[in-house]
N, C-alpha and C positions, 0 to 999 in steps of 0.2 A: 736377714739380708746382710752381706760382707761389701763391705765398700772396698774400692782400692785407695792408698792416701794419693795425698796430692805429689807429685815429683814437681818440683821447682827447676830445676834443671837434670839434664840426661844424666845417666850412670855414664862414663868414660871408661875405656881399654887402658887410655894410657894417662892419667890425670898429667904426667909431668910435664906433653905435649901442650895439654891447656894453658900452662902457666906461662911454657916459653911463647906462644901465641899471643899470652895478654901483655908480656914484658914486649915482646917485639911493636905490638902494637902501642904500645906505650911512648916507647921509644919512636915510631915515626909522630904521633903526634904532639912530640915535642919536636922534634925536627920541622915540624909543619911550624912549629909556633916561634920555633928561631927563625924560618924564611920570611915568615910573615913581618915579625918586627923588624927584620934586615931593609925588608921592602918599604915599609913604610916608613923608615929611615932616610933611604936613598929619595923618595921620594919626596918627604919635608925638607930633603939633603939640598934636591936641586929648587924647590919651590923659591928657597932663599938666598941663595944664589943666584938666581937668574931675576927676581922680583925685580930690581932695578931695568933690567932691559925691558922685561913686561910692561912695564908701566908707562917707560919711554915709547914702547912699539903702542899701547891703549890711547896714550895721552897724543900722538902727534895722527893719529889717521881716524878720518871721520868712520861713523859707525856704517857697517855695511852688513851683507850675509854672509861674507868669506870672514870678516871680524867677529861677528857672535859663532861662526861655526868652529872658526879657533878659540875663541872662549868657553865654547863649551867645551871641547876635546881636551883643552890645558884641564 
């Protein structure tokens, strides 16, 4: 009885298609990973920057549902 071996991955036409495919996608997600840290940048950017007004806008108005509903959103 003749087995076939095991193929791991397809035979390819054009192998050099493969590579540029795995480079390209390489390259966006590193792009993804440069937005990402931009983001999360901008966003500890403003937390601490604006902390001060927050605090002032928490500390002077009694707690209500339009105050937790902005606390959750911030």
């Amino acid at each position: 009885m003749k087995t076939e071996p095991l193929l791991l991955a397809p035979k390819l036409k054009h192998p050099e298609r493969m590579t540029s495919s795995i480079s390209n996608s390489m390259i966006l997600a590193q792009i993804s990973r440069y937005v990402t840290v931009s983001s999360l940048t901008f966003i500890v950017w403003d937390i601490f920057t604006n902390a001060d007004d927050e605090i002032e806008l928490h500390f002077n108005r009694k707690l209500g549902i339009p105050m937790v509903a902005y606390t959750f959103c911030r």
